[in-house]
N, C-alpha and C positions, 0 to 999 in steps of 0.2 A: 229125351231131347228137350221137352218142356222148361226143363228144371233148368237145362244147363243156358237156357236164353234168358232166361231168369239174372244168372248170377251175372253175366258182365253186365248191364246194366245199372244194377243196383251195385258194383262198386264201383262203378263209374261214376255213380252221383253221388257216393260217400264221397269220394276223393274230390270232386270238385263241390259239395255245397254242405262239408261239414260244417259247423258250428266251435272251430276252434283255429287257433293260431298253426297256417305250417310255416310258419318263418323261420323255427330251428327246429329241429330234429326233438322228439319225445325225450325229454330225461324222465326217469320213473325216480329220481330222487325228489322230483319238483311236487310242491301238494298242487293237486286239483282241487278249482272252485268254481263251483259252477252257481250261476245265476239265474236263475228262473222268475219271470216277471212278465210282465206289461206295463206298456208305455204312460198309460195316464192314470193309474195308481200314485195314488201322493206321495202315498210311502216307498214304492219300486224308486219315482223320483228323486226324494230326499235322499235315499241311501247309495244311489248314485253318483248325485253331486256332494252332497257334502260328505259319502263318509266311505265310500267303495273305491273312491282317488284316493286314496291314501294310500293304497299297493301301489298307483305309481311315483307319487309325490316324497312315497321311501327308499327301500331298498329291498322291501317287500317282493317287489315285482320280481330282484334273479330268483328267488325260489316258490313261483307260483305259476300255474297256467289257468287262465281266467277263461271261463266261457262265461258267453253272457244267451241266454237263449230267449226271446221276445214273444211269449205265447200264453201263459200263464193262464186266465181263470174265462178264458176265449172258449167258443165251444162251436165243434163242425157240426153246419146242419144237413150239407153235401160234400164234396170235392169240391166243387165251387165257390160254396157260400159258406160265412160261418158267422156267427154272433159274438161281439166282444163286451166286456162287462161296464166299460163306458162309453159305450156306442161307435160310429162308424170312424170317427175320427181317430179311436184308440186302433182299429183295425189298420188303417191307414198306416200309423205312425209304428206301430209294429212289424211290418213291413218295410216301412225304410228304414226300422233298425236291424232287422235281416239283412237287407240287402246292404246298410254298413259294413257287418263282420266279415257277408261273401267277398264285397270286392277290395274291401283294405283287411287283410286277413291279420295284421300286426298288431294285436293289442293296445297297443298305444297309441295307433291311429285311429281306429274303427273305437276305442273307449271316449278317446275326447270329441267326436263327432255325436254318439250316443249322450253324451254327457250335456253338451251344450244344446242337442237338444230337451232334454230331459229339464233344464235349466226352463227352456221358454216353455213346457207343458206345466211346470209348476204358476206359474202366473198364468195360465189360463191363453196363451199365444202358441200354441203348436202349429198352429196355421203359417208363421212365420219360420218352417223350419227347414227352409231350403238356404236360410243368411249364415247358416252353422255351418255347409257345404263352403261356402265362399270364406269365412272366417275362418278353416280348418284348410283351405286351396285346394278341395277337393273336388273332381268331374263331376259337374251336374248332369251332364251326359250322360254320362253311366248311371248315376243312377235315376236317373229318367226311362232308363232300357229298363233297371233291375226291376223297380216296382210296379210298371206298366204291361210286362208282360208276364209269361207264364214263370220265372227264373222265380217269381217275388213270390207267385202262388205256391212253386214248389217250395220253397224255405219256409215259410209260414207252414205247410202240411210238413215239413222234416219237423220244425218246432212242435208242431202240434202231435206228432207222431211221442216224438222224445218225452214229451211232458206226461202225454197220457200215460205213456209207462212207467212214470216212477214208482219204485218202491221201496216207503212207503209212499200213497199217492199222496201229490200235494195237496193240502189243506186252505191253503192261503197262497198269495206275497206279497213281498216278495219272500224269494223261498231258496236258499242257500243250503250248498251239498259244498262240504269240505273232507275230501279224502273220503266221498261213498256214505259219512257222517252226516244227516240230517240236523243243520243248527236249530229246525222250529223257531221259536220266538226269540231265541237265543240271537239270532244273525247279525244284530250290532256288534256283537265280543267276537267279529269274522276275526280279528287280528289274533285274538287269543287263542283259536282254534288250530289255524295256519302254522303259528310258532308251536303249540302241541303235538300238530302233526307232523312236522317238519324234524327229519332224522339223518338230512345228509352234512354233509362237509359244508363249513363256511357259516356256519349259521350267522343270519342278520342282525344289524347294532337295534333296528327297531323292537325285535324280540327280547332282546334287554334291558329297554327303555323301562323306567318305573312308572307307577300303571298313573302317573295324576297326566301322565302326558298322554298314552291311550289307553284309558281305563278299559279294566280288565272283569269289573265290576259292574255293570250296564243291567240294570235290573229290566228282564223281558217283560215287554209287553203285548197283552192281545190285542191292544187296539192301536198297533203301528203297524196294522195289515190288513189286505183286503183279503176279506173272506172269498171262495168258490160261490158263486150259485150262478145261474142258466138265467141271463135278464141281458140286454142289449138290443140292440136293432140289427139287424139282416144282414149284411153283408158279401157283395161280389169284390173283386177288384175293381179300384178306382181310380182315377187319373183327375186331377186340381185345374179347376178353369178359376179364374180370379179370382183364389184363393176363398173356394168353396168346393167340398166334394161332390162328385157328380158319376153316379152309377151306372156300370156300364154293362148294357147287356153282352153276353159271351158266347163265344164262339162253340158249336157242336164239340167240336175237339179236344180231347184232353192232352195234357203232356202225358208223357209216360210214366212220371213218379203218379200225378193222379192213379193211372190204369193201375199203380201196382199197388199205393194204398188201397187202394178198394179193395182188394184182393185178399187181403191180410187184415 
């Protein structure tokens, strides 16, 4: 009986706080890409804005389904608390890009809100990044709900769940999985990967483009990533009083994704 109060549950919170588009229906012709990262990473950044728009800026996008998952080189110290590798502010901002994806589940919506902010974390203003909300017509409402309360703790522990299990484990990011393929340092040549993996009907005019237009040839670097290691400051959820964060002590109670992470 244990087991079986177990399972609705937890597909209950699949279904409402995965980490992907349900705007259309699964095509298994489409390549999966998924994103693995953190918000104030320079490099998660740049490949962002300048070069991970280009699936939508083409035609890239009918044959791709993009996750983006916001947890990256973060580490839990409880259910509660966790440390992120450029401190409280990256926590913060990782969180409201979870809770982007949860509540605009449409790629194109939840990427350009991601994006623009990712835009003001490269100049060192993530503090302003509720104007990307307003610039994008999106409910500050909601997401004032999502990241304040426990919805925003649970998606950061779904990401942090996800992450820890990759195999192989991540090394760095940002850190890009195309079709279950780990690109490593390769992840600039995502395009080149995508049109590789990509076997269904219709294939894209960008996939035939000649490589001076998206070179296909991108020599990998090790230092256009942030390494793993265990350095940051503490971390609870936190909620922005005049644009400064401010820690909050927490309530006894867990959600129920806590109680079952712990479990596992």
């Amino acid at each position: 009986m244990a087991s079986s109060k177990l399972v609705f549950p937890f597909f209950l919170f699949m279904s409402l706080f995965i980490f992907h588009s349900d705007a259309a229906p699964y095509n298994y012709t489409k390549v999966n890409v998924s994103l693995y990262y953190e918000s104030l990473c320079p490099f998660c950044g740049n490949f962002i804005v300048n070069q991970l728009g280009k699936v939508f800026e083409t035609d890239l996008i009918s044959i791709v389904n993009l996750r983006l998952i916001p947890w990256g080189n973060a580490h839990r110290v409880t259910n509660i608390t966790w440390t992120c590798q450029h401190g409280p502010d990256e926590c913060l901002i990782n969180t409201v890009e979870a809770c982007a994806v949860n509540l605009w589940p449409d790629p194109k919506v939840h990427f350009k809100l991601i994006q623009c902010i990712e835009r003001l974390t490269l100049g060192g203003k993530q503090n302003l990044w509720r104007s990307c909300l307003g610039e994008q017509h999106l409910n500050q409402e909601l997401m004032n709900h999502c990241y304040n309360s426990t919805t925003g703790n649970d998606l950061q522990l779904r990401a942090a769940y996800e992450t820890e299990r990759l195999q192989p484990p991540h090394r760095f990011v940002p850190w890009v999985i195309v079709n279950n393929k780990t690109l490593e340092q390769d992840y600039q040549n995502y395009i080149t990967h995508i049109c590789k993996a990509y076997t269904g009907p219709n294939r894209p005019g960008t996939c035939s483009l000649p490589p001076e237009i998206f070179p296909s040839n991108i020599e990998p670097s090790v230092s256009q990533v942030c390494y793993t290691r265990k350095t940051g400051n503490s971390f609870a959820p936190q909620e922005e009083k005049a644009g400064s964060a401010k820690i909050l002590g927490r309530k006894k109670t867990q959600s129920w994704f806590m109680s079952w992470i712990h479990k596992n």
